[in-house]
BAPA-808036 format. One record per residue (C-alpha): x, y, z; residue in one letter. Coordinates in steps of 0.2 Angstrom, whole numbers, plus 5000, padded with zeros to 4 digits. Layout:
<pts>
XYZA/...
</pts>
This chain:
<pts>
547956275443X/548356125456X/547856155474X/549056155486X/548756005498X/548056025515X/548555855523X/546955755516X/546855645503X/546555715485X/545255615477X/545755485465X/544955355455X/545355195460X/544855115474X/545554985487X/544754845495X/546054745501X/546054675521X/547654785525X/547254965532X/548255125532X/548355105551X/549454965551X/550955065546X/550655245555X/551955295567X/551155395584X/551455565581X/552355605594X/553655475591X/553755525572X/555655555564X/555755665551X/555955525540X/554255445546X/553455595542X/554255615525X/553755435523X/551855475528X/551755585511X/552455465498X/551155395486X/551855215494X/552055145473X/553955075480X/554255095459X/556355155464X/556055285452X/556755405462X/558155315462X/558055215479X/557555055484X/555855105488X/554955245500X/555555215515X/557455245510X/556955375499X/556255475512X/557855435524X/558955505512X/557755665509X/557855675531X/559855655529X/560055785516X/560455665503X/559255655489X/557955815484X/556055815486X/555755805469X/556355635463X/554655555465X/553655535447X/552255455455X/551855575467X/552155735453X/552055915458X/550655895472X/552055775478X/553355885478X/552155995487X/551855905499X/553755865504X/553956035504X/552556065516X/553555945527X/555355955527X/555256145524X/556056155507X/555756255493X/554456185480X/555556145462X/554956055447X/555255845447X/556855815440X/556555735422X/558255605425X/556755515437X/555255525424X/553755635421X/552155615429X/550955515422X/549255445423X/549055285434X/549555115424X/548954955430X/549954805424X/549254685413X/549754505410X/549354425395X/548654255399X/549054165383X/550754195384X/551354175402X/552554015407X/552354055425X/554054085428X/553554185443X/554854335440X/553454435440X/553054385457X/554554405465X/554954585459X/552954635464X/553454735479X/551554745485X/551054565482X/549654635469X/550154485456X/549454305458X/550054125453X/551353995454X/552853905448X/552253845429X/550553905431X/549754065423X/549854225435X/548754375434X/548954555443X/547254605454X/547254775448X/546454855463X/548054805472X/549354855459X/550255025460X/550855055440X/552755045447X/553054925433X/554354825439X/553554675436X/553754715415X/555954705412X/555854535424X/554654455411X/555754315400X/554254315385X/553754515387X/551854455390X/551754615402X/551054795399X/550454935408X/548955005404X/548255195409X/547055175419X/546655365425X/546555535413X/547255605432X/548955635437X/550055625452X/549155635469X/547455645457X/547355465452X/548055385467X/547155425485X/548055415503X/546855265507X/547655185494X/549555235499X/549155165516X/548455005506X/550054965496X/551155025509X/550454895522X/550454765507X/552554825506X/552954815522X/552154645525X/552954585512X/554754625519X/554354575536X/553754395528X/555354395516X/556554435530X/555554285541X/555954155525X/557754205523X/557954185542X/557154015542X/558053965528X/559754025536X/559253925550X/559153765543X/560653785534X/561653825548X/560953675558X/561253555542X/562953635544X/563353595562X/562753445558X/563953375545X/565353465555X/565053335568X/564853195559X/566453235552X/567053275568X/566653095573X/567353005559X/568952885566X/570152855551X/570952705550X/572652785540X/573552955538X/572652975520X/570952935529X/571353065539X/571853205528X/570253165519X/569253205537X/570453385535X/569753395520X/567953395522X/567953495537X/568953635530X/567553625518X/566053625530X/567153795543X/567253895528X/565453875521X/564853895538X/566154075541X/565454115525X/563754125529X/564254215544X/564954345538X/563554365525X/562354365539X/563754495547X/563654605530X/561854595528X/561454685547X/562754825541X/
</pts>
């Protein structure tokens, strides 16, 4: 029989050592939303099993009502548990539409094959998989979570997961190590979000700067100067298309 969970961590088999710590990513108690608390007791895998685009909007949409406690496979029937404990819900079985629970995986890359194409890398939503552009990659498996999204990306199928507990659920993965790979997730958004904004930057100010340089030209005849019209209708509706990108992508 599974024990019901008390709020500690429920043993596992892996182990983290990694520089990030669970801390990073707690909420003070008293300023907790439901959804942080809901958060707190996700297994932190960000596989989008359950259907959303990993833990955090999962558990928004458990705290507006929208989505059930049992669409997490990772997290299994202890999981389920354990939203129940929280939101107040009744326990049900995990929906089979989002998966069974399984033992922990751990993905593999086979060396040989690799082309380091780097797909791999940028679907990793915990930063668990090393390499670069053309050169071979490798997953540190202390740092990978099994959510397998690192396998469809793959151009030469040179990925597998491979079962690296007899444990399910909450039994193979410990809350030390959901602190762990949601520390790793969130760092990795915060960092994304910092590189888009730079990039954005720069192409804005490349922008501006053509538009004046435009702006400045002087044509010496009216088909000189339809050509100016040209290019600056050109440059303003780039420019009010990465506004309104930037506009949509806030919403």
């Amino acid at each position: 029989m599974r024990k019901s969970w008390s709020g500690k961590p429920s043993g596992g088999s892996g182990s983290y050592n990694g520089t990030f710590s669970a801390t990073h990513c707690i909420v003070p108690p008293d300023t907790k939303t439901l959804a942080d608390r809901i958060e707190d007791v996700l297994p932190q895998t960000q596989c989008t099993k359950c259907g959303y685009n990993g833990c955090r909007p999962y558990a928004e949409a458990i705290a507006a009502g929208s989505a059930e406690i049992n669409q997490c496979p990772p997290g299994g029937a202890e999981g389920i548990a354990r939203l129940s404990s929280v939101t107040g819900h009744k326990v049900i079985p995990l929906n089979p539409v989002n998966g069974v629970e399984r033992p922990r995986a751990v993905a593999y890359i086979d060396e040989a094959l690799c082309i380091g194409c780097t797909l791999c890398i940028q679907a990793c939503p915990v930063d668990a998989i090393i390499g670069a552009a053309k050169l071979m990659h490798t997953v540190v498996p202390d740092l990978c979570t099994g959510c397998d999204l690192c396998v469809n990306p793959c151009p030469v199928d040179c990925i597998v997961m491979y079962p690296v507990t007899e444990t399910t659920g909450w039994g193979a993965w410990t809350q030390q190590q959901a602190g762990a790979a949601r520390a790793r997730h969130d760092y990795r958004a915060v960092h994304l979000q910092r590189e888009k904004d730079e990039n954005e930057a720069r192409l804005a100010a490349k922008a501006e700067a053509k538009m004046k340089a435009v702006q400045a030209l002087d044509p010496a005849d009216a088909a000189g100067e339809a050509e100016k019209e040209r290019k600056r209708a050109i440059i303003a509706a780039a420019m009010e298309r990465a506004r309104l990108q930037k506009e949509a992508a806030k919403k």
